[in-house]
One Martini backbone bead per residue (centre of mass of N, CA, C, O) as a GRO file, in nm:
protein
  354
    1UNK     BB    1  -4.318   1.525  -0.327
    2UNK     BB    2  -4.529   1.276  -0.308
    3UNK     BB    3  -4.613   0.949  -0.274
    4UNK     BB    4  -4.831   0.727  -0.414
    5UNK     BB    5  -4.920   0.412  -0.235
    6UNK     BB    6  -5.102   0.137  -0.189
    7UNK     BB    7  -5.161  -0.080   0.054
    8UNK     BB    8  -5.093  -0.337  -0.133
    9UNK     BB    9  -4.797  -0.243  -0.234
   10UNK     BB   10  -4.679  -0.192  -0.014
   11UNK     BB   11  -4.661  -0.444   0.137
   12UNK     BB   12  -4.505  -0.573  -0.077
   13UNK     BB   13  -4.263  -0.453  -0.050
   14UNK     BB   14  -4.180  -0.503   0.233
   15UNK     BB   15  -4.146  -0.808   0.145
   16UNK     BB   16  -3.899  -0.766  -0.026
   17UNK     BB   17  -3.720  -0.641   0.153
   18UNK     BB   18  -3.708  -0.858   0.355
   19UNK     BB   19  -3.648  -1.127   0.147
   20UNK     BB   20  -3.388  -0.932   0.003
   21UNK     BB   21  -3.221  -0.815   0.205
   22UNK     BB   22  -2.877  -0.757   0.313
   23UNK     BB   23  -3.007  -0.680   0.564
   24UNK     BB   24  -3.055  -0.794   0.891
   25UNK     BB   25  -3.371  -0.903   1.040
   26UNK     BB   26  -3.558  -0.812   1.322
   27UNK     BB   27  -3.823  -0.946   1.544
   28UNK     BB   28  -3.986  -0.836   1.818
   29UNK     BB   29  -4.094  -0.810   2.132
   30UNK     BB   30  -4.074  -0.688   2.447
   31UNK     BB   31  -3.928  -0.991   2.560
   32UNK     BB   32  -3.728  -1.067   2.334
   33UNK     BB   33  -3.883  -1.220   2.105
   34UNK     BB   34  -3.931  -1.390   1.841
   35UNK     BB   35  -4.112  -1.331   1.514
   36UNK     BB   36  -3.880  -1.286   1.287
   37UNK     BB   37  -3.674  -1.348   0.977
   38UNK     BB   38  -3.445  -1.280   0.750
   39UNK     BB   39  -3.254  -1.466   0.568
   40UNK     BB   40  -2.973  -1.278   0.652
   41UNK     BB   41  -3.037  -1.368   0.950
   42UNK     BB   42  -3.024  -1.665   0.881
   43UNK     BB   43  -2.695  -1.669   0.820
   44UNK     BB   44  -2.543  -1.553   1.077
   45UNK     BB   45  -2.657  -1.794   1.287
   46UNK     BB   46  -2.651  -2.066   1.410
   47UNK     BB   47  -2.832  -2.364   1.458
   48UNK     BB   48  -2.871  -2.321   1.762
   49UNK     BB   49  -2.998  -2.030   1.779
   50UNK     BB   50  -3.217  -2.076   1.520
   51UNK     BB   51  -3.372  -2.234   1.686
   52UNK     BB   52  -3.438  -2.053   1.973
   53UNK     BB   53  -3.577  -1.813   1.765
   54UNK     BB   54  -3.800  -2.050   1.640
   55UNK     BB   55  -3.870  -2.071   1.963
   56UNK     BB   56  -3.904  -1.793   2.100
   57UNK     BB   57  -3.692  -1.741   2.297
   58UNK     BB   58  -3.569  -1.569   2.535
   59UNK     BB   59  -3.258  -1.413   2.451
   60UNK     BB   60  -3.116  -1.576   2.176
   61UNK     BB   61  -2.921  -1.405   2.076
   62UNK     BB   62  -2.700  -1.394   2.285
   63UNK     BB   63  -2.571  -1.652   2.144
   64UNK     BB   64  -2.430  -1.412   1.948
   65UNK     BB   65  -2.341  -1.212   2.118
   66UNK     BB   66  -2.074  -0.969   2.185
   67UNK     BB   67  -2.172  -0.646   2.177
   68UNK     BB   68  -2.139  -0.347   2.249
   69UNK     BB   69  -2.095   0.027   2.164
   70UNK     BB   70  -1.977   0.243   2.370
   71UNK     BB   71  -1.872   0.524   2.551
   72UNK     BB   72  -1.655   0.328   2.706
   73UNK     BB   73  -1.697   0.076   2.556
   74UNK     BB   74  -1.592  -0.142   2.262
   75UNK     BB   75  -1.747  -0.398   2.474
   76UNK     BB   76  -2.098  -0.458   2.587
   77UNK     BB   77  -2.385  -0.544   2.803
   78UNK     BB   78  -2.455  -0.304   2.943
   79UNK     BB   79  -2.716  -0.180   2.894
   80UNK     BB   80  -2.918  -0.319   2.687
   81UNK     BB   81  -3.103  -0.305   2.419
   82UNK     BB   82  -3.318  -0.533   2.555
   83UNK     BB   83  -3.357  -0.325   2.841
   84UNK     BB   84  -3.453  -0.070   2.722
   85UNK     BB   85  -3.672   0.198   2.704
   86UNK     BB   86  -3.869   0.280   2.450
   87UNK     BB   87  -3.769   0.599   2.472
   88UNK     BB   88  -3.452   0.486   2.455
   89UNK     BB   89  -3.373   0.432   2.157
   90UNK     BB   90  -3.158   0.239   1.918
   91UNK     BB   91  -3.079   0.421   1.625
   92UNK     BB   92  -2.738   0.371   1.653
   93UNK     BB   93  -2.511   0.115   1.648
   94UNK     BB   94  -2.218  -0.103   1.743
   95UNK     BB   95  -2.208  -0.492   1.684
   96UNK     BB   96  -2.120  -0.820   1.813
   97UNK     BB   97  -2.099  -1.134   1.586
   98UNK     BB   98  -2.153  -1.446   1.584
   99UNK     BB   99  -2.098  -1.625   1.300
  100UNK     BB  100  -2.145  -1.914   1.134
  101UNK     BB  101  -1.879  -1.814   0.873
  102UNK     BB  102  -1.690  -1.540   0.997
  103UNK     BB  103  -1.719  -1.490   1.303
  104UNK     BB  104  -1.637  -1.223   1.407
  105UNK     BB  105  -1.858  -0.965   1.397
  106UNK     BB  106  -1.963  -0.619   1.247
  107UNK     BB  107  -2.235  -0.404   1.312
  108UNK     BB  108  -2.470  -0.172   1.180
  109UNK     BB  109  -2.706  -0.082   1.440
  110UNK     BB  110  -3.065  -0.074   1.448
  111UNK     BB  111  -3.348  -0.011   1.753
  112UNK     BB  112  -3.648   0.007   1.728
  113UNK     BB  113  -3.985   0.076   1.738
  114UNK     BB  114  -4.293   0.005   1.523
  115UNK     BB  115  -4.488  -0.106   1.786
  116UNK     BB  116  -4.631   0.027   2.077
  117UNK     BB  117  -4.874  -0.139   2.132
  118UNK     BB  118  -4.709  -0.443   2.098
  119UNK     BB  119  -4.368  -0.384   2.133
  120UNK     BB  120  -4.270  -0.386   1.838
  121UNK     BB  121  -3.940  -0.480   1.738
  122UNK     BB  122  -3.606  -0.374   1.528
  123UNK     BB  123  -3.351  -0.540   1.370
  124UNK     BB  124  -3.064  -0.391   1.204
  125UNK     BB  125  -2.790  -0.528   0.982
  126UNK     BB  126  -2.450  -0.436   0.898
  127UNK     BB  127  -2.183  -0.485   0.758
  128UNK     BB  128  -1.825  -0.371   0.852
  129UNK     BB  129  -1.601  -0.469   0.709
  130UNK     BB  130  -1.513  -0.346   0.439
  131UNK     BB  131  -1.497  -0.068   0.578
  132UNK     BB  132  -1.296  -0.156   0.750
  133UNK     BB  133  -1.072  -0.278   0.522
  134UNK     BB  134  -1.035   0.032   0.428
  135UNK     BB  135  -0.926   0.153   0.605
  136UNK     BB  136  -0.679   0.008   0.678
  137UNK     BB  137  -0.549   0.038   0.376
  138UNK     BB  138  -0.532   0.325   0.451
  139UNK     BB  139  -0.358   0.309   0.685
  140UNK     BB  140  -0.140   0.144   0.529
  141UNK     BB  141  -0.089   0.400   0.334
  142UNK     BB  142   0.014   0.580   0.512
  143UNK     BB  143   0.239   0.468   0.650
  144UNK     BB  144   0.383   0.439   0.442
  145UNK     BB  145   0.459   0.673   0.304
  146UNK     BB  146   0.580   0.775   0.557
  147UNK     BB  147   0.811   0.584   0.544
  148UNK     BB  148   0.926   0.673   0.234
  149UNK     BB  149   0.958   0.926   0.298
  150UNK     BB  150   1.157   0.921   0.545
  151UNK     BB  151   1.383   0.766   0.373
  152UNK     BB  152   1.439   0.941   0.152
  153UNK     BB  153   1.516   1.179   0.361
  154UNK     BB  154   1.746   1.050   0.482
  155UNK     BB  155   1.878   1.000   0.259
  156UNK     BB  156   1.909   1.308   0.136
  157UNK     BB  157   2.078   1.364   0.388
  158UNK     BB  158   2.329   1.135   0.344
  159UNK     BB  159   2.413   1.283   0.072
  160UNK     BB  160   2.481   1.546   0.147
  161UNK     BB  161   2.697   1.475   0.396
  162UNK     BB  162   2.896   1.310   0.221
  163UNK     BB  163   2.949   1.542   0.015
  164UNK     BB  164   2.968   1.825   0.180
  165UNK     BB  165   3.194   1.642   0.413
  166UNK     BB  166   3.353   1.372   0.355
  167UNK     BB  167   3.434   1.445   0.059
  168UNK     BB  168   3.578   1.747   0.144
  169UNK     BB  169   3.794   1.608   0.323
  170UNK     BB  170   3.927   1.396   0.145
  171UNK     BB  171   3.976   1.639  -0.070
  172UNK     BB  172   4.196   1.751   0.098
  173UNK     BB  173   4.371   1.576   0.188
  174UNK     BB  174   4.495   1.493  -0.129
  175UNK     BB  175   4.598   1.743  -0.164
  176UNK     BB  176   4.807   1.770   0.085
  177UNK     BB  177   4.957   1.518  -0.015
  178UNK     BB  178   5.047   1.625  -0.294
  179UNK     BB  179   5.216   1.850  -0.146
  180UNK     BB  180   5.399   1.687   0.020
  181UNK     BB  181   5.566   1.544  -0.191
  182UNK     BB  182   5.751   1.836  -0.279
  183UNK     BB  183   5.878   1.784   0.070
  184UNK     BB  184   6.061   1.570  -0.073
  185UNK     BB  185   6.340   1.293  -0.151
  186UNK     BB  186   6.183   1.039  -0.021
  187UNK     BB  187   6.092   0.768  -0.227
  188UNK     BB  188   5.952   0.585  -0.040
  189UNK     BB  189   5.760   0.842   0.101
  190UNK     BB  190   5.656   0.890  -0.237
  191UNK     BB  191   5.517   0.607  -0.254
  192UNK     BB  192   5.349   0.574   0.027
  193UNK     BB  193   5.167   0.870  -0.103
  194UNK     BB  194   5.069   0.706  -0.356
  195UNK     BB  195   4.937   0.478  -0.230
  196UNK     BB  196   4.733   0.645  -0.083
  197UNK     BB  197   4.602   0.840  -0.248
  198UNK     BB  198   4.467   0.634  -0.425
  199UNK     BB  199   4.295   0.516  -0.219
  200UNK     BB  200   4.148   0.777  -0.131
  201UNK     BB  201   4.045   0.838  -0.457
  202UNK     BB  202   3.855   0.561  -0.410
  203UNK     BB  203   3.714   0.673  -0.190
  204UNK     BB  204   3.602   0.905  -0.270
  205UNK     BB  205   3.443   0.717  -0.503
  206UNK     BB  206   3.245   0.597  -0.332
  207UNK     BB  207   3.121   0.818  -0.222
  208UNK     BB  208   3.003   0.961  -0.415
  209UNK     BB  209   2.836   0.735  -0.511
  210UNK     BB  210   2.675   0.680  -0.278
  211UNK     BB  211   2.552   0.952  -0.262
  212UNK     BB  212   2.379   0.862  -0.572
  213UNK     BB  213   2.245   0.637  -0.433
  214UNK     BB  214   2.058   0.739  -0.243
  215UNK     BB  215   2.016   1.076  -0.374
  216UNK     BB  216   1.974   1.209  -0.665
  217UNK     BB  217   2.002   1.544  -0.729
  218UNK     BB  218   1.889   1.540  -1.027
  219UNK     BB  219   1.610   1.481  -0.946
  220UNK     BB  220   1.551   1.734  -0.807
  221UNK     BB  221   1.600   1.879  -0.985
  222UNK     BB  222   1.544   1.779  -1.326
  223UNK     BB  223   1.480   1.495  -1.311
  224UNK     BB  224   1.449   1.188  -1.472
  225UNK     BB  225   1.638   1.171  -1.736
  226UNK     BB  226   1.887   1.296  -1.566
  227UNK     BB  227   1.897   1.077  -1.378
  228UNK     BB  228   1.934   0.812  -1.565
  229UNK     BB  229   2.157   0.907  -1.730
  230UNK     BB  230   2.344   0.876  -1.509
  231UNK     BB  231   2.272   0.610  -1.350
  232UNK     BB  232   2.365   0.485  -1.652
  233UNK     BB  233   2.659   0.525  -1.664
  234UNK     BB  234   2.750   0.411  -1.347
  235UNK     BB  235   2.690   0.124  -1.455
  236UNK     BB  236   2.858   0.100  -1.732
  237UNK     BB  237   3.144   0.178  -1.541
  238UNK     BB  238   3.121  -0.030  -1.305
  239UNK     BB  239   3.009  -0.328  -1.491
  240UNK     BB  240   2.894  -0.324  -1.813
  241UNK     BB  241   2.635  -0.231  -1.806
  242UNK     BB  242   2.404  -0.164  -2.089
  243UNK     BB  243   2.187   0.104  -2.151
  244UNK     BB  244   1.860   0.156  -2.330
  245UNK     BB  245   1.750   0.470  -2.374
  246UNK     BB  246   1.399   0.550  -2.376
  247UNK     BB  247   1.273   0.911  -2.454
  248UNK     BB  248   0.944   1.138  -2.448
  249UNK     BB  249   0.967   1.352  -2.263
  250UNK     BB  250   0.869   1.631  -2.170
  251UNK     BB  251   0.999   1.947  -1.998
  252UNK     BB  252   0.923   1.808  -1.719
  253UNK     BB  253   0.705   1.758  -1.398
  254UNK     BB  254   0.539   1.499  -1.154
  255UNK     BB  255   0.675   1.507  -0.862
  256UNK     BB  256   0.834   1.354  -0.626
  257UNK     BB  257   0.656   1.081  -0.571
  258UNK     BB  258   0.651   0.958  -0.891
  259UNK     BB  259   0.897   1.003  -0.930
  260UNK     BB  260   1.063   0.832  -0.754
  261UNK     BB  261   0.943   0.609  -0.779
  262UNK     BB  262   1.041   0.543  -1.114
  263UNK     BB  263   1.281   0.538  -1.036
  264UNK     BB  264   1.327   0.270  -0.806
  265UNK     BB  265   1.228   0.065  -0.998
  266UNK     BB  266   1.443   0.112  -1.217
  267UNK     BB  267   1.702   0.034  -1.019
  268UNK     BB  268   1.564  -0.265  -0.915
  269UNK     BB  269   1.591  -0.356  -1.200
  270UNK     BB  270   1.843  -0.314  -1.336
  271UNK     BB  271   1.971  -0.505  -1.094
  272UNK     BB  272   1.842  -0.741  -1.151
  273UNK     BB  273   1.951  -0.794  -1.421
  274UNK     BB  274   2.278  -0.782  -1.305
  275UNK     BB  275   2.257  -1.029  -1.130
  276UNK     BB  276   2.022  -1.258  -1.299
  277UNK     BB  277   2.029  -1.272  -1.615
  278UNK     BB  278   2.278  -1.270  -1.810
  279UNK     BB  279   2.363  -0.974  -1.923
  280UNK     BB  280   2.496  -0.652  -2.111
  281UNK     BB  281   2.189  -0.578  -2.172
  282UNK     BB  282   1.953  -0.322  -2.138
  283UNK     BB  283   1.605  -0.193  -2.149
  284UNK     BB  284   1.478   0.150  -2.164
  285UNK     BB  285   1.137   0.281  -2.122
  286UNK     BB  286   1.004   0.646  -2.116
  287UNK     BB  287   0.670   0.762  -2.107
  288UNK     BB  288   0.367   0.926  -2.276
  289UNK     BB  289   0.027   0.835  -2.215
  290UNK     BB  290  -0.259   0.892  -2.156
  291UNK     BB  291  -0.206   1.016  -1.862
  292UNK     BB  292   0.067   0.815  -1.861
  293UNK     BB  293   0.342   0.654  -1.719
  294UNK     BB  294   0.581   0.465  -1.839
  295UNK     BB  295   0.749   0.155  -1.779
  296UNK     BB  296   1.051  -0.034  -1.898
  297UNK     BB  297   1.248  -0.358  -1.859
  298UNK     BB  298   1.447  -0.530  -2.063
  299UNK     BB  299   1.540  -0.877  -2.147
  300UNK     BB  300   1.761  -1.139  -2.240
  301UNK     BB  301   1.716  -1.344  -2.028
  302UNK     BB  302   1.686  -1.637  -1.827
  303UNK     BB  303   1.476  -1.598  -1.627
  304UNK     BB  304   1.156  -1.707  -1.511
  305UNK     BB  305   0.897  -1.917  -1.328
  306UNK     BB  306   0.619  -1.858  -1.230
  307UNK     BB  307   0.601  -1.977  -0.893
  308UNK     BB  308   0.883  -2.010  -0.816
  309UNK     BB  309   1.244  -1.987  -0.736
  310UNK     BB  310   1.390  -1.726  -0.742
  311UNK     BB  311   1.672  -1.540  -0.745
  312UNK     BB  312   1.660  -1.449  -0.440
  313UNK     BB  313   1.383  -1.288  -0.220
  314UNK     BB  314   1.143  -1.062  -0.383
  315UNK     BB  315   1.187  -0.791  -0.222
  316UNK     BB  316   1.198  -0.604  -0.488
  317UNK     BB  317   0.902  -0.647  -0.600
  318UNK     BB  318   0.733  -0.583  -0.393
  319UNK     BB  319   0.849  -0.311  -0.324
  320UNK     BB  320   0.741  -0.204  -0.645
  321UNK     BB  321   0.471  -0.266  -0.619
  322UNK     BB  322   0.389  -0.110  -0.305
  323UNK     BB  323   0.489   0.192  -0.492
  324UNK     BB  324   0.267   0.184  -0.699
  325UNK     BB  325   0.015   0.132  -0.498
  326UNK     BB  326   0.098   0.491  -0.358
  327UNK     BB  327   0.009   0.603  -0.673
  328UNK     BB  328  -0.223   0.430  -0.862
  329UNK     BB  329  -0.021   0.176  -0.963
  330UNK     BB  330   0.070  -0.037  -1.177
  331UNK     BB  331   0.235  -0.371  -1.186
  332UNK     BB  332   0.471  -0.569  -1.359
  333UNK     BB  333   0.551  -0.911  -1.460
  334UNK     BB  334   0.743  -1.096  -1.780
  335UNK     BB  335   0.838  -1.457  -1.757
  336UNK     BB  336   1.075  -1.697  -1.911
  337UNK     BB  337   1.281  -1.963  -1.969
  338UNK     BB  338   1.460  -1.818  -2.218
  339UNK     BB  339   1.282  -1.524  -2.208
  340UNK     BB  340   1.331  -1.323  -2.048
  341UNK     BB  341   1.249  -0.961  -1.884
  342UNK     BB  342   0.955  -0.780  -1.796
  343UNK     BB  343   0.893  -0.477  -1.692
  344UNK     BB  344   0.635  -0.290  -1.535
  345UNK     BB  345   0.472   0.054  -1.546
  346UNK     BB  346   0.188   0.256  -1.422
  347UNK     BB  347   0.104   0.628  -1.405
  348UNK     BB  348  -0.089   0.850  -1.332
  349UNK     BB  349  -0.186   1.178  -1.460
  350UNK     BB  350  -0.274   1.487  -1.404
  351UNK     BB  351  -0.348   1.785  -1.594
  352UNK     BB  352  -0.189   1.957  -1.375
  353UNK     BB  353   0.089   1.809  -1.429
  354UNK     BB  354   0.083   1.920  -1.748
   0.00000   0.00000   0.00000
């Protein structure tokens, strides 16, 4: 079906896409004269060059042009869209403009002839900064994820190899030394034998924490819930601070990327209440509502008021921000000084995974 629009509303409309397009527009004659240029366009150029337009001077673009993206280079001046013969027209190219407010910028660009008759040509730019910075993001979103996957699995390799090869050898120590006492009647050397036994015995319980904290198995096999309550125990064991943990997931699975973030957050917020809180209670809970999983991590100490230095170096945070948005969470803190801490984290979860 073809539109019919009379020759006099047609170029009504020519003239507001000229004058209202976020895209600038160029019309050129053959020997590279200008001949007008919409708002957009005289956005872009500085006033130096933009009075050179206006006085119509012979390649005048190019005191802002800084090349264009050919097949061989990423910019170049060689064979110029504005010295190419009309037969082969530049239909769609990419070009660098010094602007006059953004340094420079990259365009996508198109240069055709629209009357051949007096050789009037237009070009036409399109900004691709939006576009560059969305791929960039998109780049640094993927190199995180592998960096933090490739941390995970090597976390994940040398808890194995604690748990499975330096735990058991050095709890066969262990044994063989408890046995080596009942081989002697040197009360010295049996004192000197439950001396060493101890601290092995010591050192054996730091080995296996250590190993359940670079990468708890709980987590892998069963889930959040029993990786929590595990790792809420070994806190409340080792330093005295009592985790009061609410949770009300269903029997499931959220993926290992989604568990991983939300274990990692947890544990870090945890960690932050126990250096800086100055409390020996904290409230962790953990739901699902409308397709998102939440996380609150809350406490009533000594807190911190935005904006100032609090005390660490706030690498913990950054670091729970950019995990929560590798996988489309949202992450924020809620702190005011002697009114505790309350760190909160939600992650979407697609119906596949219910």
């Amino acid at each position: 079906m073809t539109l019919s629009v009379g020759t006099g509303s047609l170029s009504a409309l020519m003239v507001k896409l000229f004058e209202n397009s976020t895209e600038a527009i160029f019309f050129f004659d053959r020997q590279g004269n200008t001949l007008a240029m919409n708002p957009a366009a005289e956005e872009i150029v500085g006033d130096d060059v933009l009075i050179q337009l206006y006085e119509g001077k012979d390649r005048a673009l190019c005191g802002t042009c800084r090349g264009y993206t050919s097949e061989t280079e990423p910019r170049t001046c060689l064979d110029c869209y504005f010295n190419m013969p009309e037969s082969k027209d530049f239909a769609s190219f990419q070009v660098y403009l010094e602007t006059k407010s953004n340094g420079m910028v990259p365009y996508a660009a198109s240069f055709h002839t629209v009357d051949s008759e007096h050789g009037t040509r237009v070009l036409m730019l399109r900004d691709l900064t939006p576009q560059f910075q969305t791929q960039e993001k998109l780049y640094q979103n993927k190199m995180m994820k592998h960096v933090i996957e490739a941390q995970e699995n090597e976390r994940k390799r040398l808890s194995r190899e604690l748990h499975d090869s330096v735990a058991q050898e050095l709890m066969s120590a262990v044994v063989e030394l408890r046995v080596l006492k009942y081989m002697t009647n040197d009360e010295q050397l049996i004192k000197n034998m439950k001396q060493t036994e101890a601290s092995m015995t010591r050192l054996l319980d730091d080995i296996r924490n250590l190993s359940v904290e670079l990468r708890p198995a709980t987590l892998d096999d069963f889930g959040l819930e029993a990786a929590f309550r595990s790792h809420f125990k070994r806190v409340e064991q080792s330093f005295g601070l009592v985790v009061e943990f609410v949770s009300d997931l269903p029997q499931k699975r959220y993926g290992s990327e989604k568990e991983t973030v939300i274990y990692r957050v947890c544990q870090e917020a945890v960690l932050n209440a126990l250096k800086y809180a100055q409390v020996d209670m904290v409230k962790v809970s953990l739901t699902e509502h409308d397709h998102t999983l939440r996380l609150t991590v809350e406490d009533d100490g000594i807190g911190f008021e935005k904006g100032s230095n609090p005390i660490g170096t706030g690498l913990g945070l950054y670091g729970m921000q950019e995990r929560a948005e590798l996988v489309g969470g949202s992450f924020g803190v809620l702190s005011n000084v002697g009114q505790g801490t309350k760190v909160f984290l939600q992650i979407p979860i697609g119906q596949e995974e219910e």
